[in-house]
Each structure stands twice: as structure tokens, then as C-alpha cells.
C-alpha positions in Angstrom: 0.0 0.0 0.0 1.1 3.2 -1.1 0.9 6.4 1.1 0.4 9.6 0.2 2.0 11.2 3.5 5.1 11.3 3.8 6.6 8.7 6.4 6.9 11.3 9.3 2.9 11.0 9.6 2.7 7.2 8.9 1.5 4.9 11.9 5.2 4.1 12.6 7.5 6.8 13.9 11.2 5.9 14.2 13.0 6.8 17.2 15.8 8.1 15.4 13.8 10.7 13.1 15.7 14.3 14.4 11.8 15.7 14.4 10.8 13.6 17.1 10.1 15.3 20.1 10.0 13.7 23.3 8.6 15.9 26.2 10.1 15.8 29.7 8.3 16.1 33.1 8.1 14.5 36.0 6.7 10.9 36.3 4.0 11.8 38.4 2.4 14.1 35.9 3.1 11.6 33.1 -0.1 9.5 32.0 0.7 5.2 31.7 -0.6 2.3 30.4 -2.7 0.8 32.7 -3.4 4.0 34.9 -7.4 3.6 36.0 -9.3 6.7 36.4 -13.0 6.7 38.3 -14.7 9.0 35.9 -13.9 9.8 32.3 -13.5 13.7 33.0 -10.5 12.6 35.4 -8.8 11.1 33.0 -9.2 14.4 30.5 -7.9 16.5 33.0 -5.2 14.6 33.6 -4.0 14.1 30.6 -4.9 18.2 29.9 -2.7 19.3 32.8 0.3 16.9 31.6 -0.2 18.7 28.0 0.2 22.1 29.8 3.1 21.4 31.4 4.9 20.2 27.8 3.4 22.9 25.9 1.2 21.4 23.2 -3.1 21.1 22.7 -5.1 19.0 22.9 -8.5 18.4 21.3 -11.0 15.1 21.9 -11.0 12.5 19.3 -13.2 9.7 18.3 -15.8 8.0 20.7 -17.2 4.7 21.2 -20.6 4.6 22.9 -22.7 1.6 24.3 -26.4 1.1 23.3 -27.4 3.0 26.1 -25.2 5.8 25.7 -22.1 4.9 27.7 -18.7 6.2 26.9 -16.5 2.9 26.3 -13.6 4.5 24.1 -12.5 7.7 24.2 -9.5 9.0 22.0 -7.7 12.6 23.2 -5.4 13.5 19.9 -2.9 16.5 20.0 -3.7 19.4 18.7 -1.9 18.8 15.3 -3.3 15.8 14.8 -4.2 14.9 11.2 -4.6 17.2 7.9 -6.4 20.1 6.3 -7.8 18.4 2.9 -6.4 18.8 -0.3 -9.1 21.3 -1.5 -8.5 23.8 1.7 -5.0 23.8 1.3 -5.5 24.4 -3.1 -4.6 27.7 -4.3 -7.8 27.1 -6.3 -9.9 27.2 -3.7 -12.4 29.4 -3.0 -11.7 32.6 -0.4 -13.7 33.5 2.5 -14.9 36.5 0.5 -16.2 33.9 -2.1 -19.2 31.3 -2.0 -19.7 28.0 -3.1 -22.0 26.8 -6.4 -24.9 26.4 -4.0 -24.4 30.6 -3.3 -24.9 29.6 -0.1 -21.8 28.8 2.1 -18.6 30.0 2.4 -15.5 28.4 2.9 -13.0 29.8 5.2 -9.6 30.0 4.6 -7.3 29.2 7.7 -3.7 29.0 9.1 -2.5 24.9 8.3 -1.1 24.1 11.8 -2.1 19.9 11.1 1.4 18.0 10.7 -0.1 14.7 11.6 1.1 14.2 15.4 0.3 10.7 16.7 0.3 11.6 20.0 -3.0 10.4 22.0 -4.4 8.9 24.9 -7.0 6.0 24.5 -9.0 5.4 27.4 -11.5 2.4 27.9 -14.2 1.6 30.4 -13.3 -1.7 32.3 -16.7 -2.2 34.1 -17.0 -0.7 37.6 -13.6 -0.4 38.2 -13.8 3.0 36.0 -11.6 4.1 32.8 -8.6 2.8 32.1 -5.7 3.8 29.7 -5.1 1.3 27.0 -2.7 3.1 25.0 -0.2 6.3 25.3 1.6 8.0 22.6 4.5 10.8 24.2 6.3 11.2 20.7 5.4 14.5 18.8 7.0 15.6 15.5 6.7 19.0 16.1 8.4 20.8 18.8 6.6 21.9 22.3 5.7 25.5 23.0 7.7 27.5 25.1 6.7 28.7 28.7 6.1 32.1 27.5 3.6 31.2 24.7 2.0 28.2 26.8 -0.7 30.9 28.5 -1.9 31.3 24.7 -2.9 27.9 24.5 -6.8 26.9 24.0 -6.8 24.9 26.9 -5.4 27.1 29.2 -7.7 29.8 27.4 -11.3 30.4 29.7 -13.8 33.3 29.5 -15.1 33.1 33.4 -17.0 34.9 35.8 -14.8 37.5 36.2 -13.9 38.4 32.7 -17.4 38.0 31.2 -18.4 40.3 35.1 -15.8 42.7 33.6 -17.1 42.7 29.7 -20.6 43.8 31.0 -19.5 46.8 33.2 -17.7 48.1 29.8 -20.3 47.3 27.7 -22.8 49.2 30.3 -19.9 52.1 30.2 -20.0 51.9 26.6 -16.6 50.7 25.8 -15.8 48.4 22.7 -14.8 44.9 23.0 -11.2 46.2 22.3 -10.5 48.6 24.5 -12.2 46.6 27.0 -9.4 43.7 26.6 -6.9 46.3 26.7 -8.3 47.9 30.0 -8.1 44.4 31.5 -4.4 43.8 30.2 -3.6 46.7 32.4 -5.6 45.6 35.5 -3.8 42.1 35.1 -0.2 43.3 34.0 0.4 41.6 30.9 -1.0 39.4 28.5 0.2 36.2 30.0 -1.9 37.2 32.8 -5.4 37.4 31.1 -6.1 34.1 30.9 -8.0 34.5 27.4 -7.3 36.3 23.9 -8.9 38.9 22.1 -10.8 36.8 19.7 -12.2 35.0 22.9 -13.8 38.6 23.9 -15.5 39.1 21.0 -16.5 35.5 20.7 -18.5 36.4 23.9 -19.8 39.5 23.1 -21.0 38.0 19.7 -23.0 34.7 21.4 -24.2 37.3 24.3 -25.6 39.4 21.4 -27.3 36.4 20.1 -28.6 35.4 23.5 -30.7 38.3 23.8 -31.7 38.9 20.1 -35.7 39.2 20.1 -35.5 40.1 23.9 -33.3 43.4 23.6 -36.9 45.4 23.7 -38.1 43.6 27.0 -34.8 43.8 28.9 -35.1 47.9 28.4 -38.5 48.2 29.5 -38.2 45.8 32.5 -35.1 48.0 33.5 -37.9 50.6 33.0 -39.8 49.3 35.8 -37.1 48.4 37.8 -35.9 52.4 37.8 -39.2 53.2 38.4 -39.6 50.9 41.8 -36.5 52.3 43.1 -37.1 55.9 42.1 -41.1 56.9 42.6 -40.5 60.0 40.3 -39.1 58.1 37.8 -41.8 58.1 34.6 -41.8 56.4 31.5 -44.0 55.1 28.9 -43.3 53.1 25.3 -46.1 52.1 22.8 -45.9 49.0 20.3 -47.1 48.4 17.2 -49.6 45.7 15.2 -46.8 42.9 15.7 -45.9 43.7 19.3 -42.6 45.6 18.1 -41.1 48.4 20.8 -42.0 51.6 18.2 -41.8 54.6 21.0 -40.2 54.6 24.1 -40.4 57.9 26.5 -38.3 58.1 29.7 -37.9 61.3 32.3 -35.8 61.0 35.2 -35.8 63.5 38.1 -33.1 65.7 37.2 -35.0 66.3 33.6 -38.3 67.4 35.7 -35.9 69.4 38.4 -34.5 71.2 35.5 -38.2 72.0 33.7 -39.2 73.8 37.0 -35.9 75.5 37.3 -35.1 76.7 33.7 -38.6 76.8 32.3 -39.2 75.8 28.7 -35.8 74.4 27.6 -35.4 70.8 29.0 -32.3 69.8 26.6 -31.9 69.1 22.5 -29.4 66.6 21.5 -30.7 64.7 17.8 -27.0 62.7 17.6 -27.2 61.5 21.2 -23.8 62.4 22.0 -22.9 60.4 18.9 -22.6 63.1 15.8 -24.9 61.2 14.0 -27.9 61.8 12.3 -31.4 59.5 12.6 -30.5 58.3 15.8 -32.8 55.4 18.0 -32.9 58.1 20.7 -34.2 61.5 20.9 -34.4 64.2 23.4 -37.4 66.5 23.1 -36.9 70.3 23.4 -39.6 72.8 24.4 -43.2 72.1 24.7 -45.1 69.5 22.7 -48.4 70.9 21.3 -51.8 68.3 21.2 -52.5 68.8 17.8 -48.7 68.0 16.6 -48.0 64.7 15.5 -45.0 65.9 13.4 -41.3 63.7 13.2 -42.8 60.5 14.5 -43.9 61.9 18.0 -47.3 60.0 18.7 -49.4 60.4 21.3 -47.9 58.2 23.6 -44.8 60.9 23.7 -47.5 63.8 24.1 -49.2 62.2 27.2 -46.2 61.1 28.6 -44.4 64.2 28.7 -47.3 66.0 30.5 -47.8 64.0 32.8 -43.7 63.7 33.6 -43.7 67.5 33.9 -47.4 68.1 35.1 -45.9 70.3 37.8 -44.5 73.1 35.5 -46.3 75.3 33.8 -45.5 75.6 30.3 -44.6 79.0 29.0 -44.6 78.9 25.2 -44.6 76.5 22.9 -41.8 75.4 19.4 -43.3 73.1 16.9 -41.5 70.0 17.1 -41.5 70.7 12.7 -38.9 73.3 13.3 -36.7 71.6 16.2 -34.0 71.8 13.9 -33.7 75.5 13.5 -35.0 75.7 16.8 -32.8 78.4 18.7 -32.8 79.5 22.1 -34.4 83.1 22.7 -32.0 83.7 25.7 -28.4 85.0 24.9 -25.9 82.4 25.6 -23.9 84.8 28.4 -27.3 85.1 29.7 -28.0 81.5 29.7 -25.1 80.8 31.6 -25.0 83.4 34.3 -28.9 82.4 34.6 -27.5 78.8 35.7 -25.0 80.5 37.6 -27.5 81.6 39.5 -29.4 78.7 39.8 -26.8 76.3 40.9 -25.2 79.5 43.9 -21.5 79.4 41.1 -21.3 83.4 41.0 -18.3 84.6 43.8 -20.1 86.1 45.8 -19.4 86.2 49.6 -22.2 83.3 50.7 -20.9 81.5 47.9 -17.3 81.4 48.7 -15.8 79.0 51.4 -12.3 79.2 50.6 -10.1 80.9 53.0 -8.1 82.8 50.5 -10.9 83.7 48.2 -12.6 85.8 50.2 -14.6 89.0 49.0 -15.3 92.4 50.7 -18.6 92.0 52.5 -20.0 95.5 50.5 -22.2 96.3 48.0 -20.0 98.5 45.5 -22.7 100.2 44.0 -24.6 101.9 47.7 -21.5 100.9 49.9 -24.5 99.1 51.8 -22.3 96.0 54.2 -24.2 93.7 52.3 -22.6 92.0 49.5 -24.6 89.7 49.2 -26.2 88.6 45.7 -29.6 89.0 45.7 -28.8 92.5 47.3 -26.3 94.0 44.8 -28.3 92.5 41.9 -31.7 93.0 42.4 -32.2 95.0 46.0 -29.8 97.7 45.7 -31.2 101.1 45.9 -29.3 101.9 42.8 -30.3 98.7 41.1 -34.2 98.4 42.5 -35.1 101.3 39.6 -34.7 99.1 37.2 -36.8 96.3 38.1 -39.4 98.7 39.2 -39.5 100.3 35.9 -39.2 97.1 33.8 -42.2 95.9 35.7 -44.0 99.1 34.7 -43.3 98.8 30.7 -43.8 95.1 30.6 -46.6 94.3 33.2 -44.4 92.2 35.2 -43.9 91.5 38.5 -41.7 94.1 41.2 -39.1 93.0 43.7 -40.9 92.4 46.9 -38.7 92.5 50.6 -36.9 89.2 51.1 -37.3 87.9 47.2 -34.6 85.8 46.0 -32.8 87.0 42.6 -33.7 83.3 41.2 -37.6 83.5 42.6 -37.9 86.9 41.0 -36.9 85.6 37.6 -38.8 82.6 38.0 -41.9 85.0 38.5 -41.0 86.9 35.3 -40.6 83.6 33.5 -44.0 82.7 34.5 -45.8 85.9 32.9 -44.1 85.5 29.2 -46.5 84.1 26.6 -46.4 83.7 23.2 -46.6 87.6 22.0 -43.6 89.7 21.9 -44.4 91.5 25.1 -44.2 88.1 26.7 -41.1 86.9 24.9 -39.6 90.0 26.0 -40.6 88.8 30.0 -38.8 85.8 29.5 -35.8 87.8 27.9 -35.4 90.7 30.0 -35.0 90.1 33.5 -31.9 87.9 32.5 -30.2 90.2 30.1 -30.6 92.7 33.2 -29.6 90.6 35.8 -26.2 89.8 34.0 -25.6 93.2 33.1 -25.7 94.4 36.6 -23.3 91.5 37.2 -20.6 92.6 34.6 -20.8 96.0 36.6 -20.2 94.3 39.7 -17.5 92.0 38.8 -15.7 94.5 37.0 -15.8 97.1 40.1 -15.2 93.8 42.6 -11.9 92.6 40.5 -9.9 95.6 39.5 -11.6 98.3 37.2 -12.3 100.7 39.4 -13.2 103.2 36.2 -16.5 101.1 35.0 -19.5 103.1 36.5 -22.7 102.1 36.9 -24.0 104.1 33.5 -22.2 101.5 31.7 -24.8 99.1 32.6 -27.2 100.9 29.9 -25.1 100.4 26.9 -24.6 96.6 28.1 -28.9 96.3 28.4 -29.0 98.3 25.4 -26.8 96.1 23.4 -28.3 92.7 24.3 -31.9 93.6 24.4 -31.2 95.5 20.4 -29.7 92.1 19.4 -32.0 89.6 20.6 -35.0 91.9 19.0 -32.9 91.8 15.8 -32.3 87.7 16.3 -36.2 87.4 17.3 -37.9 89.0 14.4 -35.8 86.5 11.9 -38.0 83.7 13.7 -41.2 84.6 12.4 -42.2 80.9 13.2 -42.1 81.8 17.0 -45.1 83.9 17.3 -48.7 83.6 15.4 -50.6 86.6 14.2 -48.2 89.0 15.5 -46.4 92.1 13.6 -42.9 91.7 14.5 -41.8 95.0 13.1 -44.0 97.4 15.2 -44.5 95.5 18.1 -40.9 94.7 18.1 -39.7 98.8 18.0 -42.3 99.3 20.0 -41.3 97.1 22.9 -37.3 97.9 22.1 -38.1 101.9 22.5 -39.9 101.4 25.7 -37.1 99.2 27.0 -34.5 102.0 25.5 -36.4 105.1 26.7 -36.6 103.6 30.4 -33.2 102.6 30.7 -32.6 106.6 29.5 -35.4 108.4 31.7 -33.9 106.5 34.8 -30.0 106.8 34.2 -31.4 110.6 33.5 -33.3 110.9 37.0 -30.2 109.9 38.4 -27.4 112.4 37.0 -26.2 110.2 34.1 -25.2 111.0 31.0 -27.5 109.4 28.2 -26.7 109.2 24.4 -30.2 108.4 22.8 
């Protein structure tokens, strides 16, 4: 009989052949004929720890099984055992970019690492007496791994608890499968000390993905409810469709609702997500949602969800969700942020101050008043107060009472603006003030001593004329309203009173 191996890979292997490789260990760890194991598994672990200590993998072989399903022989092969066939190892052969005639598989080209090792452990059942070994091959004729690359081997490779414990919290964190076994490299301190590879990472993540494929849906919404028995203020809703398909899904946590009652209007607008991409799965809702839109998908499910999340804030005006993406906010963005300034105690004033070394004098630098405190130089200073009174007078909002806060006394003028100019101009105005009196202050508090308190005009002036000039591009913003007169109209009054009172008290007014 001819063979078509060559004689390295035949049955017999001579002794003499300089590509034998013998490995050495100690006897202990060395399987023998005759060794009798109680269980099958025993056996492969034996024999699995013995090929860890010579450097070489294993993989189970052939099986003989009794009518009732009994393991009777059991062959464990090296690795290398064997050959790729002819047609995998053919130039000719089709690459994994290819398919077969049938168009439907694919063939996948691989690595050949077969050089038809002999080695192997046969093990038969003897009865009760367990599993015995009937036959032992040590001779390889490839050489053994060294220590360095034996951690790399697919035996001593295992996703457990703790690395598939470790995949979740970066997939919860949003990190990639990558960058996750790269994070755990450095926990560890080295490769050799993962205890798996990089494929075996995103072997997991792929068979986690299809564990939960056609469940994805129901594991949000039961973390829905689980949210929403831990945090009572916690609301949600989602709708399906004809097939039972998760269509809509609407969530509002309590900082979202602390926020509405704080800033008004504007909850938060973000189309991409946080990912700079368009026609994403998830969408933020700006503004109000009108009951007779049903523009961009929003259904009713979203409508009656969001007023019932924010049922305890009055809504002030409302932007057509059709225009959301020329939506822009009315308030000025200095504004905006001194506004959460405010909000949130950040302006360095006295009371807000701790710090030993950044103290601030304790005095109002506008009346010399001891009181420096915020809601006095900005909004209770006699040399302030005028303008608040006289805003209130043009625009039919509220006065500063005794004991107001600077944040309640906004929040009041928030709550008067509608949807006409006038009302816009509520919502505008008492911020654009506010921070203008502010620049005054911080620029007297922290070195210019030359600002005076006239310049606080040309700053009201300035931002008021721009935002009128910014608002009557929106047309979209207000129904049934002239923008041109009533816009001048509002701007002179808001001009003339910031020049009548700068006049009543000495200043020097350029009209």
C-alpha cells in the first residue's frame, strides 16, 4: 500500500527521526498504560494538565458509545493531529470573500497548523472499576511551545465569571470589546496574565448578542420598571405596534423634571445623542409638545407622557416640534449661563465662597450698603431696584418684593411671558438685566475701578437690540403678531426707560 503522507505522519515513527520530540516532566504528571481513572472527566484532565506542562493542545477525538449511551472509548489527539484536505490547502480554492456553487456557504480559509502528530491517549471503560488507559503516545513531531507562549494555548484559554463580570461593566460604560481587553491587560499586568485572547472577547460579546436577540426590547422596558420601583418620580411610557414591536419609548428622570421647574421651557436638544450622528434610535425632546402635533414620529404616547412627567411646571410657550432643527434658544448664551450661575449658587459672591483665600469684601460697591450679598447688589440695591421697578411698569411684570430671592424673581418673570412679543420679551429681559448688573459688579469687585454704573445701559442696550434683531428672523415663533411694530415698540420702551432713569439719576445718556 502506497501512502500519500510522507513517512513522518505514517502509523510508525522511528525513534531516530531528528523531528521527534520527546517531552520531559516528572513521572507523576506523566499518564501510563494501565493508569485507572474513576470518571472519564478525570482522565481528561489529567491528561490536559500533563499537555500544559509540555506545551502542546489537545482536542477530543473519536468515541465509542454503548447502546445506552455509555462512553466505552475515548480517543484525546494533539492538537496537530491529522490534515487540512487537499481542497482547503489548493490555491484554487475558493476565499472566504467567495461562495460556493450552492451561493450559499462559504469556505474559510485558515492557518495549516495539522502535521499529523500521533500523539494520544486512548481510554477504555473496564466495568466498575472506572476508565482505564489502553494506550499512550508521548512522541510528537513538532516541537513543544515554550513557557512564554504556553498561556496562549486553547486549553489554558477560559472566559469566566470574572472576565465576562468585567465585559458587561464596559459594555454598560459603553466601551468596545477592544478597548475593554486592553483595559483588562492593564488591571492584570500583561498578557500572560489574562487568561484568554482577544478573539475569545469578542467571541463572547458575539453569542451574548445572540442570546438576547428578540429580547433586547423587553430587557429595556423591564429595567424601565425596575428604575421606576426604586425611584417613585421616575416616569416612562413606550407604545408597540400591530406585531408587538417596541415603536416609542419615552423616559424622564428627576433631574430632567428638576431642571423643567428651574429653567422653564428648555429641557435639553441633542438629535445625535452624544454620537454626531444623524437619525438616531434616541431623541431628546426640546420645548413644549403641542396636542394637535404629531410631526417627526412623535405620537401620542410621547404627548401624554411628557405632560404627565412634567405636570408640575407650567408651560410657558410652545416650538413646533416641525422646526426643532432651527429651533434656537431666545435667551443670549452669556445670559444662559450666568442664569445657571445663579441657579446652581456658582457666581463669587461672599455666601458662595468658602475658601479661605478667596474671600470677598462683605460691601455692596454700587450703595456701599455692608451687604454684598447677591440677591442684594443685583436686584435690591437702591441703585439697582429702579430698574426692576421700571421694567415691571413697561412690561406688566412683577416688582421685587422684601426678602425675594434673585432666582424666585426671575422665575416669577418667567412665568408671565407668553407667546406675544411682550411676553417673549418677560422671559428675555430680566436675565439680560440681571447679568448686566453683574458685569458692573465683577468689574468694580476685581480691579476696574473706572467702570461706572451708566455703563450698565449700553450693556442692556446692546443685548436687548440684538436679541429683538435675532427674534424678528423667527417669524415661526409667534402667530398673528407684527414683528416689526410691536418689536420697535417694545425695544423703544425698554430703550427710553433705561434713559429716563439713568437721566433721573445724574447720568449722562446718548439716545
Amino acid at each position: 500500500m502506497i501512502h500519500l503522507s510522507p513517512p513522518l505522519f505514517s502509523e510508525e515513527i522511528s525513534f531516530f527521526d531528528p523531528n521527534i520530540c520527546i517531552p520531559e516532566c516528572p513521572t507523576a504528571s506523566k499518564p501510563k498504560v494501565g493508569m485507572v481513572f474513576e470518571k472519564l472527566e478525570d482522565g481528561i484532565s489529567f491528561y490536559k494538565n500533563y499537555a500544559l506542562l509540555e506545551g502542546f493542545d489537545i482536542r477530543l477525538g473519536t468515541s465509542t458509545k454503548s447502546p445506552d449511551g455509555v462512553n466505552v472509548w475515548k480517543y484525546i489527539l494533539c492538537s496537530r493531529e491529522g490534515h487540512k484536505h487537499a481542497a482547503q490547502l489548493s490555491s484554487n480554492a475558493p476565499n472566504k470573500a467567495e461562495t460556493t456553487p450552492n451561493g450559499k456557504n462559504r469556505i474559510r480559509r485558515r492557518v495549516p497548523n495539522r502535521t499529523g502528530c500521533r500523539a494520544r491517549v486512548i481510554f477504555r471503560l473496564c466495568g466498575s472499576v472506572g476508565y482505564k488507559i489502553t494506550s499512550f503516545e508521548e512522541r510528537h513531531n513538532h516541537p513543544m511551545l515554550s513557557s512564554f507562549s504556553r498561556p496562549f494555548l486553547k486549553i489554558n484559554r477560559n472566559v469566566d465569571i470574572g472576565h465576562q463580570k468585567f465585559m458587561l461593566n464596559c459594555a454598560k460604560a459603553n466601551i468596545g470589546t477592544m478597548k475593554s481587553f486592553r483595559l483588562f491587560k492593564e488591571s492584570v499586568g500583561g498578557y500572560n496574565n489574562i487568561g484568554t485572547t482577544a478573539i475569545d472577547f469578542k467571541n463572547f460579546k458575539r453569542d451574548l448578542k445572540a442570546y438576547v436577540a428578540g429580547g433586547d426590547a423587553q430587557m429595556i422596558i423591564d429595567k424601565m420598571f425596575r428604575r421606576q420601583e426604586t425611584c417613585p418620580t421616575f416616569r416612562f411610557a413606550y407604545d408597540v405596534d400591530e406585531t408587538d414591536q417596541l415603536t416609542r419609548l419615552f423616559w424622564c428622570d428627576p433631574v430632567a423634571r428638576k431642571n423643567r421647574a428651574l429653567f422653564g421651557d428648555v429641557l435639553s436638544f441633542d438629535a445625535t445623542y452624544e454620537t454626531n450622528r444623524i437619525n438616531s434610535i434616541a431623541e431628546e425632546l426640546l420645548g413644549d409638545i403641542t396636542p394637535e402635533q404629531d410631526d417627526d414620529g412623535y405620537s401620542e404616547v410621547v404627548k401624554i407622557s411628557f405632560k404627565e412627567a412634567y405636570n408640575h411646571c407650567r408651560p410657558h410657550y410652545s416650538i413646533s416640534l416641525s422646526d426643532k432643527h432651527n429651533w434656537d434658544n431666545l435667551q443670549p448664551i452669556k445670559s444662559q449661563l450666568f442664569l445657571w450661575k445663579v441657579n446652581y449658587k456658582l457666581l463669587p459672591f461672599p455666601e458662595n465662597i468658602t475658601h479661605i483665600y478667596n474671600s470677598l469684601p462683605y460691601q455692596c460697591p454700587n450703595c456701599l450698603k455692608d451687604d454684598g450679598s447677591m440677591d442684594h447688589c443685583l436686584l435690591h440695591c437702591p441703585m439697582i431696584h429702579g430698574f426692576w421697578n421700571e421694567l415691571a411698569l413697561i412690561l406688566d411684570g412683577p416688582t421685587p418684593t422684601e426678602g425675594i430671592t434673585l432666582q424666585q424673581h426671575i422665575l416669577e418673570w418667567n412665568m408671565r411671558s407668553s407667546n406675544s412679543f411682550k411676553g417673549k420679551l418677560r422671559l428675555i429681559a430680566p436675565g439680560i438685566i440681571a447679568w448686566s448688573i453683574w458685569k458692573n459688579y465683577a468689574s468694580n469687585i476685581f480691579g476696574n475701578q473706572k467702570e461706572r454704573i451708566s455703563n450698565i445701559k449700553h450693556t442692556i442696550q446692546y443685548n436687548i437690540y440684538l436679541w429683538c434683531w435675532k427674534f424678528r428672523r423667527k417669524k415661526w415663533m409667534i402667530k398673528d403678531t407684527n414683528l416689526t411694530d410691536e418689536g420697535l415698540q417694545y425695544f423703544a420702551l425698554t430703550g427710553n426707560f433705561i434713559c429716563n432713569y439713568f437721566a433721573e439719576i445724574g447720568e449722562e445718556v446718548d439716545v
